[in-house]
FIGU-87731 format. One record per residue: residue number from 1; x, y, z of N, C-alpha, C in turn; chain. Coordinates in nm, 2 decimals. Example, Ala and Ser with C-alpha at 12.3 -4.5 7.8 and 13.67 -1.06 7.14 Angstrom:
REC  pos    n_xx    n_yy    n_zz   ca_xx   ca_yy   ca_zz    c_xx    c_yy    c_zz  unit
REC    1    1.32   -0.57    0.78    1.23   -0.45    0.78    1.32   -0.33    0.78     A
REC    2    1.28   -0.22    0.71    1.37   -0.11    0.71    1.29    0.00    0.79     A
This chain:
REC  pos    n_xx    n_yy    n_zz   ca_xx   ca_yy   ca_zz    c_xx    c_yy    c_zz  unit
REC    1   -3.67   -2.49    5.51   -3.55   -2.51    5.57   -3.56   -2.59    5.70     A
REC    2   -3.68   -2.59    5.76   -3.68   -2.66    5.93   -3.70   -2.80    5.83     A
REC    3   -3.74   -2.82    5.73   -3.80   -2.96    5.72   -3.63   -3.01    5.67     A
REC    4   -3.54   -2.94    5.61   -3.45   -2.98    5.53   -3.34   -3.02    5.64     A
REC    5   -3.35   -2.91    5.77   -3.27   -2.95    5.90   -3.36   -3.11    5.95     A
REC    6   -3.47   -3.09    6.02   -3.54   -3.20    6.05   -3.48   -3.32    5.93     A
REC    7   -3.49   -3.30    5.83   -3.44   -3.42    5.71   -3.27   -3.48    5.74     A
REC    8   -3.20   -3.33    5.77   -3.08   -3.35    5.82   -3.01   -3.45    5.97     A
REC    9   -3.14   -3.41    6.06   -3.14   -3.46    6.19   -3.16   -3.60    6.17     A
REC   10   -3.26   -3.64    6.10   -3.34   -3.74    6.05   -3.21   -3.83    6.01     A
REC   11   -3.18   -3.79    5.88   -3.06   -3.82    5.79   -2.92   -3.89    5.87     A
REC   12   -2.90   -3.79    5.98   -2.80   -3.80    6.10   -2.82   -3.91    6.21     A
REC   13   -2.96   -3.92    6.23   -3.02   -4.03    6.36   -2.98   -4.15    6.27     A
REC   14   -3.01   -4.15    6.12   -3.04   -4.27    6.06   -2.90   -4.30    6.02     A
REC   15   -2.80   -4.25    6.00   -2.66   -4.27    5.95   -2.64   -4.33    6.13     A
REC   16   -2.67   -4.24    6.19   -2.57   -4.33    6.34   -2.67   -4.46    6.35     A
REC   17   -2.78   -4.45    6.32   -2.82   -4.61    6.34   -2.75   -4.71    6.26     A
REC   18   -2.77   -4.66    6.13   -2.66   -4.76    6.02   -2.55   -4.79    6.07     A
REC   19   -2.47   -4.68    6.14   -2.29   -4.73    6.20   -2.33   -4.80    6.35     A
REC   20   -2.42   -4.78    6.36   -2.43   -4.84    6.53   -2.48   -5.00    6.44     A
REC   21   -2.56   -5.03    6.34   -2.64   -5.16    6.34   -2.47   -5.22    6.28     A
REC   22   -2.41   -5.16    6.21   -2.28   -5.21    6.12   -2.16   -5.25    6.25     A
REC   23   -2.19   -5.18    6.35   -2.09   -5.21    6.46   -2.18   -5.33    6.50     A
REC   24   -2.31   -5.33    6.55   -2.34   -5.48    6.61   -2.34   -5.56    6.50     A
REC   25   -2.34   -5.56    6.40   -2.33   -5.68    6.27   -2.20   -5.69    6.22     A
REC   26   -2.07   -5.62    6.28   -1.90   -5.66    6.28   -1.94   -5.75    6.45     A
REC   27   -1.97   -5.67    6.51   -1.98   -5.75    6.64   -1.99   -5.90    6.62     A
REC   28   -2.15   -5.90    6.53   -2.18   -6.02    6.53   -2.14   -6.14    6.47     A
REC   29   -2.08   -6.07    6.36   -2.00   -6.18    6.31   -1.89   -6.20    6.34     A
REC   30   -1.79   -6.12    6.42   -1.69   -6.15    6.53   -1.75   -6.22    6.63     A
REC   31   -1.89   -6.28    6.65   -1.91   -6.30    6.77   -1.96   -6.46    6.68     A
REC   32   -2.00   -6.43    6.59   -2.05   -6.58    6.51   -1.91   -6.68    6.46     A
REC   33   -1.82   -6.57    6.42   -1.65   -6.64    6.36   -1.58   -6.70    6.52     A
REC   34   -1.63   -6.64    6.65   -1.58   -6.68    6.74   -1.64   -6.83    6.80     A
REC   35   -1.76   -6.81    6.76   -1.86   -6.94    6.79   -1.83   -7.07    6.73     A
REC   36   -1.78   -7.02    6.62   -1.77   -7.11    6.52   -1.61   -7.14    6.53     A
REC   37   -1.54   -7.09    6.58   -1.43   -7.18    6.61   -1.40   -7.24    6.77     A
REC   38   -1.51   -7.19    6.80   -1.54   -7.26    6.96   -1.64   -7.39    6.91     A
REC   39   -1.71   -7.42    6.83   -1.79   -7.56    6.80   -1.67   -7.64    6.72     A
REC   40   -1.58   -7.54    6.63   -1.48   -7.64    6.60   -1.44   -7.70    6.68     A
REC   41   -1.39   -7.62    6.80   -1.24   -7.68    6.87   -1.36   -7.78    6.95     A
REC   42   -1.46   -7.75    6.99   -1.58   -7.88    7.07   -1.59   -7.99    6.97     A
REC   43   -1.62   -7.99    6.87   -1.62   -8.09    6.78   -1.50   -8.12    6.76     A
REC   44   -1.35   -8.09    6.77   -1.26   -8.18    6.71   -1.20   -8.25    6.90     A
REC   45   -1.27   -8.14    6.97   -1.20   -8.20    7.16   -1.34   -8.32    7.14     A
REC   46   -1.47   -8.29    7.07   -1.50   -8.44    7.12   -1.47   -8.56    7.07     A
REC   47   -1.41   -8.53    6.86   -1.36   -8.64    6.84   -1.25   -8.69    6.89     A
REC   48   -1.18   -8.58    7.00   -1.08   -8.66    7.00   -1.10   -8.74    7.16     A
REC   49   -1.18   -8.66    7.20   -1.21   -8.74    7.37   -1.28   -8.85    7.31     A
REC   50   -1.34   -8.92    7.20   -1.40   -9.03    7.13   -1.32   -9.11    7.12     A
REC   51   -1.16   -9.06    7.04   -1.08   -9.17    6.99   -0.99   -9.18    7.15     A
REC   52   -0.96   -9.06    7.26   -0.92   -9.10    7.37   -0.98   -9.21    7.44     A
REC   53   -1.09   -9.15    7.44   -1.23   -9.28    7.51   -1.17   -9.42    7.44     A
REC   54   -1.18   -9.40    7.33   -1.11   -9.61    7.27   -0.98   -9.60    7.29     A
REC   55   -0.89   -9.51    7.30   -0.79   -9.58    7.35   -0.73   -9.62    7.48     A
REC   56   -0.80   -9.55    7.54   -0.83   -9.60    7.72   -0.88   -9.71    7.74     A
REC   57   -1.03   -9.71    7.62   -1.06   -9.86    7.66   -1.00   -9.98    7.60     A
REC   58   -0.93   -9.93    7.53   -0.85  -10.05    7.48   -0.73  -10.07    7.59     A
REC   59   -0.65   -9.93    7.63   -0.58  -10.00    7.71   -0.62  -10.05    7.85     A
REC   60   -0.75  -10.05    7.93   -0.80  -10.12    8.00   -0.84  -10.27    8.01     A
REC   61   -0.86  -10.30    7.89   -0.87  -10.41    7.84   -0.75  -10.46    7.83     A
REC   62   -0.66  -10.38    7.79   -0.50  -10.47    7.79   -0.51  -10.47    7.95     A
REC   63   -0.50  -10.41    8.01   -0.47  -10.43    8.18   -0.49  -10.50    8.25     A
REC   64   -0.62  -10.55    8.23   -0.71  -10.65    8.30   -0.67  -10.79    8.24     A
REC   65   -0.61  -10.80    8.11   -0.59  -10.90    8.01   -0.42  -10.94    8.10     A
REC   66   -0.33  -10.86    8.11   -0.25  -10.87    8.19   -0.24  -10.89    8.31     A
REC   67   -0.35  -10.83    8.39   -0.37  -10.88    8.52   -0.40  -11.00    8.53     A
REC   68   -0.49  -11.06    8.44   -0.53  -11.23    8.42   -0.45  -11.30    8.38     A
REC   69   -0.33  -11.27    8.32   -0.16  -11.30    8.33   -0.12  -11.34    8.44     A
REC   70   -0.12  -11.25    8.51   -0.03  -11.22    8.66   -0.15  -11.31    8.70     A
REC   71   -0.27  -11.32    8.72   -0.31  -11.42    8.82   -0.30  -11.54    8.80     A
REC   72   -0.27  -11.56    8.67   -0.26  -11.72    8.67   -0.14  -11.79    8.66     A
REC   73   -0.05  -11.67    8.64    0.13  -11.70    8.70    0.13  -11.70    8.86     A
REC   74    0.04  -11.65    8.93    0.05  -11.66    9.03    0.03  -11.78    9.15     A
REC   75   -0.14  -11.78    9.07   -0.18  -11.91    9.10   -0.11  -12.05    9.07     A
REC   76   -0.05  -12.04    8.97    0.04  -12.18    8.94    0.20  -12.16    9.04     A
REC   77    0.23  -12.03    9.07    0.32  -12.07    9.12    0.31  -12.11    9.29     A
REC   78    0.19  -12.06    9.29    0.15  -12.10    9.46    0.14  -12.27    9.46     A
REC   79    0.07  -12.31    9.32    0.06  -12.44    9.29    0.16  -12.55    9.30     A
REC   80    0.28  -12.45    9.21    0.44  -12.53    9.21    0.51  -12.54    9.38     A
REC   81    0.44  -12.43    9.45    0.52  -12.38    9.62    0.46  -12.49    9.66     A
REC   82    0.30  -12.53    9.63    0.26  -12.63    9.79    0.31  -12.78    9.72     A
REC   83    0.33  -12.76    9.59    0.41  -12.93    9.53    0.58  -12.93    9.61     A
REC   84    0.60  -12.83    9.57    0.74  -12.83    9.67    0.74  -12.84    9.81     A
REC   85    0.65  -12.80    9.89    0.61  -12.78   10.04    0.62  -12.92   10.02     A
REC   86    0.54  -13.00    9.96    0.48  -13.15    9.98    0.59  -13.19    9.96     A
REC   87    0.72  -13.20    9.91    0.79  -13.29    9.80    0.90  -13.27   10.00     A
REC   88    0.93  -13.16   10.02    1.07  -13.09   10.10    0.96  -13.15   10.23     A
REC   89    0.82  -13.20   10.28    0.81  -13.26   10.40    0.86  -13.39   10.34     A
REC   90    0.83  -13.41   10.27    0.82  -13.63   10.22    0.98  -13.61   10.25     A
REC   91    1.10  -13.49   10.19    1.23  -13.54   10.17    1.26  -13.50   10.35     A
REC   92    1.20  -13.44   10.42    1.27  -13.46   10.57    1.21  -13.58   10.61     A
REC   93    1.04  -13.64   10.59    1.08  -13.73   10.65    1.16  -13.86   10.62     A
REC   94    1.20  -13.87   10.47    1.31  -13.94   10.45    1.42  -13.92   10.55     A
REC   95    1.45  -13.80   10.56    1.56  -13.79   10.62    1.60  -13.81   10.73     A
REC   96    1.48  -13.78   10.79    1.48  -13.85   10.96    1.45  -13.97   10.99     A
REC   97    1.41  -14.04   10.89    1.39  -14.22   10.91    1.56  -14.23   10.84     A
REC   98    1.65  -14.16   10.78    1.73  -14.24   10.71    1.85  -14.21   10.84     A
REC   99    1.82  -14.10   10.87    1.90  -14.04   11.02    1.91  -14.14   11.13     A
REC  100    1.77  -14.22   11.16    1.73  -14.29   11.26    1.77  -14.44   11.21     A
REC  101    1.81  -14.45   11.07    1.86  -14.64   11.05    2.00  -14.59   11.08     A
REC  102    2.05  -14.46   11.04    2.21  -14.44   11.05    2.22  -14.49   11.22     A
REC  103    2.16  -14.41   11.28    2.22  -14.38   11.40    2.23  -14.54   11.44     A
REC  104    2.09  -14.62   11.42    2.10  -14.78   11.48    2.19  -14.85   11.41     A
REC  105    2.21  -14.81   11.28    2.36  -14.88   11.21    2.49  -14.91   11.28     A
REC  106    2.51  -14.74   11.32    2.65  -14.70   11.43    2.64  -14.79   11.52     A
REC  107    2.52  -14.76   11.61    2.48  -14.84   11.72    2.54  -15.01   11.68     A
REC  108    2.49  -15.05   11.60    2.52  -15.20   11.56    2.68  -15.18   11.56     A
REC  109    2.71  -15.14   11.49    2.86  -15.12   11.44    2.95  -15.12   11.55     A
REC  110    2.91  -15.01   11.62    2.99  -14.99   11.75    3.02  -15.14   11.84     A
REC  111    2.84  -15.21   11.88    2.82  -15.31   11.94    2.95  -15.41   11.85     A
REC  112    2.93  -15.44   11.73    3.01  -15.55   11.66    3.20  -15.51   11.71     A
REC  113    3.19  -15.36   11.74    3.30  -15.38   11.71    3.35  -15.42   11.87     A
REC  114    3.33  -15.38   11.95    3.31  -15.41   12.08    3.35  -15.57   12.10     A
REC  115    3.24  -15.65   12.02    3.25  -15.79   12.04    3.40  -15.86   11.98     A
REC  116    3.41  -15.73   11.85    3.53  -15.80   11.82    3.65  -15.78   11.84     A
REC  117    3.67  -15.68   11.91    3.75  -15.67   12.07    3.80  -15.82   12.17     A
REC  118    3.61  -15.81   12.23    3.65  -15.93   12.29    3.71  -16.03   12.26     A
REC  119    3.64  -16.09   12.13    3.68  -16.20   12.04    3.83  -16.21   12.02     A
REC  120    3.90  -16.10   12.03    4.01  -16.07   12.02    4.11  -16.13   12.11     A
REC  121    4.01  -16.05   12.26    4.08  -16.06   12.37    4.10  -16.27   12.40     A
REC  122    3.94  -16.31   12.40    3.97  -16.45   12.39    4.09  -16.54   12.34     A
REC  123    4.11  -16.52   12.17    4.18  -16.55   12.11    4.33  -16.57   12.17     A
REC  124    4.34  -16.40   12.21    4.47  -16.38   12.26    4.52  -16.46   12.39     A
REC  125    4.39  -16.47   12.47    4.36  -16.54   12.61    4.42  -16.67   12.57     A
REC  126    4.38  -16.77   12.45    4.42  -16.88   12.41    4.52  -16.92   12.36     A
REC  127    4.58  -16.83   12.26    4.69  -16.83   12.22    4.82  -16.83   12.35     A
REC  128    4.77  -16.73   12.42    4.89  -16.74   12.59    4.86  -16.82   12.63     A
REC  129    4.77  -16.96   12.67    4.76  -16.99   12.69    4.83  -17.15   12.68     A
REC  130    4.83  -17.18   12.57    4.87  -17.26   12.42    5.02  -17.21   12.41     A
REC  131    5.06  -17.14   12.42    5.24  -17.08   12.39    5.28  -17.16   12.57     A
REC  132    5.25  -17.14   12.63    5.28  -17.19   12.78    5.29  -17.30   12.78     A
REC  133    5.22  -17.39   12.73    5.23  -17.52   12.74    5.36  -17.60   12.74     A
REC  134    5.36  -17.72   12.82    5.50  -17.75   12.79    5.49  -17.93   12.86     A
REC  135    5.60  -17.95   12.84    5.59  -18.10   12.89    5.56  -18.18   12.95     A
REC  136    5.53  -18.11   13.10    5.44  -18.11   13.20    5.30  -18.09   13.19     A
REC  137    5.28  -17.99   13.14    5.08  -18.00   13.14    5.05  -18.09   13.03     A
REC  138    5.10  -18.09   12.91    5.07  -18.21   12.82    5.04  -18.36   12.85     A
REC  139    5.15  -18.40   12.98    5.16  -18.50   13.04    5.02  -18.51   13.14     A
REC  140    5.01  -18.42   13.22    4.90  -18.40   13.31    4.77  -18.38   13.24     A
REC  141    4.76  -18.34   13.18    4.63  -18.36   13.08    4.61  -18.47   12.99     A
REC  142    4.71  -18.59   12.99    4.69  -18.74   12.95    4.67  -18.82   13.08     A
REC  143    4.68  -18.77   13.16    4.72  -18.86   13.31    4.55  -18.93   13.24     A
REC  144    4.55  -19.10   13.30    4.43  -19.16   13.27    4.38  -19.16   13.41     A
REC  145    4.41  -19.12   13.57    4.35  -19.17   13.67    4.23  -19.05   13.70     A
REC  146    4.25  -18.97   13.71    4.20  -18.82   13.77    4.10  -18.71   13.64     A
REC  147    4.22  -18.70   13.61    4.18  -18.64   13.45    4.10  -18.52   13.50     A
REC  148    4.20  -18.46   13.58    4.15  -18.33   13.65    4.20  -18.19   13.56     A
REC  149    4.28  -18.26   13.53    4.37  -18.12   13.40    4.29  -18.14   13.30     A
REC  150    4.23  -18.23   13.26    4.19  -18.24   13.12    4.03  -18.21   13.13     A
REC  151    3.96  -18.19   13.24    3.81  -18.16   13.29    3.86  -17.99   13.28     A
REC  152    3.99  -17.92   13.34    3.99  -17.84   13.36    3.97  -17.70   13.18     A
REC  153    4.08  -17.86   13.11    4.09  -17.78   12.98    3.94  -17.80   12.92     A
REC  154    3.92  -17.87   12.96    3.75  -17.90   12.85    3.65  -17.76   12.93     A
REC  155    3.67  -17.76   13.05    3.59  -17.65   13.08    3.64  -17.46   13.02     A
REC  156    3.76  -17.50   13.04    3.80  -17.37   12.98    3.79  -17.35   12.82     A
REC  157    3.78  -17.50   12.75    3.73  -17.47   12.58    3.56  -17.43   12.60     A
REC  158    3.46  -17.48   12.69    3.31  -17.46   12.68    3.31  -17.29   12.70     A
REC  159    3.38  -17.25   12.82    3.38  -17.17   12.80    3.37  -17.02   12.72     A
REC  160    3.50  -17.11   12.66    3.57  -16.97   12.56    3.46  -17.00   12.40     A
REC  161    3.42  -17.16   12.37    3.27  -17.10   12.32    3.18  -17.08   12.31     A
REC  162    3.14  -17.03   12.45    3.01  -17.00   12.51    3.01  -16.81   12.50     A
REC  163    3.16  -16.75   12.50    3.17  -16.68   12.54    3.21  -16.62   12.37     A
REC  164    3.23  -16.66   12.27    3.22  -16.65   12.13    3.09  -16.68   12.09     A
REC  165    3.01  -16.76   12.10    2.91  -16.77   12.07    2.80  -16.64   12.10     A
REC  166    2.82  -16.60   12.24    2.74  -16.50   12.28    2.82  -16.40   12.17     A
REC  167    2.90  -16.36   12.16    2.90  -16.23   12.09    2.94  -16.27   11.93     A
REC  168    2.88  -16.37   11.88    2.86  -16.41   11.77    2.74  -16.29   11.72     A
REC  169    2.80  -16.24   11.58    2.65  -16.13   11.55    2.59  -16.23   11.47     A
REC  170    2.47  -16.17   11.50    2.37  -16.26   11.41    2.33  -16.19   11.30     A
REC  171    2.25  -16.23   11.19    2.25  -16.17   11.06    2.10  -16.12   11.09     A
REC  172    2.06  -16.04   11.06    1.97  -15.89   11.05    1.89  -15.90   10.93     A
REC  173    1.78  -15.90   10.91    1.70  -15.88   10.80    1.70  -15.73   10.74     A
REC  174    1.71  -15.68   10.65    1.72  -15.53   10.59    1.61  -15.51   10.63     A
């Protein structure tokens, strides 16, 4: 009977080892099924950080490929700015040499017109002069002894072309 108890004890240690080894070997394969879908999800997060990895590097390469876009739109338009910088000094200094023939044009203009004023005044000077005339000075300006009226009129004609001559314009080379 002690040996059939002892067998029983036996029997009993060895059934709880069996449910204890059956609990670490559900364990274990809850613990292997867990592993194993933790190497999945590693294996499909690394292919995918693989195909991330190429598509970053592709779009880095688009970036830089763009940026060497933008530098060379850049560079040419700095290129087209200092052609225009060049183009807008050359067209002021045109414009200040064209400013500076104006202004001495006027100047001329003014001067001509000035003279033609005078020229004016002369004329008019002559013409009253010439309307006045009358049967008496015509006579005194033939007298043959003296010929003091007629010294007088010959000086007043030198004059009046001395005094047209001076503001005669003269012709200007362009």
């Amino acid at each position: 009977m002690q040996q059939y108890q002892q067998l029983a004890g036996e029997k009993a240690a060895l059934q709880a080892q069996v449910d204890k080894m059956k609990k670490d070997l559900d364990a274990a394969k809850s613990d292997l099924a867990a592993m194993t879908k933790e190497r999945d999800a590693l294996k499909m997060h690394a292919g995918g950080s693989t195909a991330a990895i190429a598509q970053l590097t592709a779009s880095k390469a688009a970036a830089e490929k763009r940026l060497e876009t933008y530098k060379q739109r850049q560079d040419e338009l700095v290129e087209r700015f200092r052609e225009t910088g060049a183009t807008l000094k050359d067209v002021e200094g045109d414009r200040n040499r064209l400013h500076k023939q104006l202004e001495e044009r006027t100047a001329t203009f003014d001067k001509c017109a000035a003279d033609n004023l005078e020229l004016y005044e002369i004329n008019a000077d002559l013409l009253r002069r010439y309307d006045h005339v009358g049967l008496f000075t015509k006579a005194s300006a033939s007298e043959p002894f003296t010929r003091i009226t007629r010294t007088r009129i010959e000086n007043l004609v030198d004059e009046y072309r001395a005094r047209a001559e001076e503001l005669r314009t003269k012709k200007t080379t362009p």
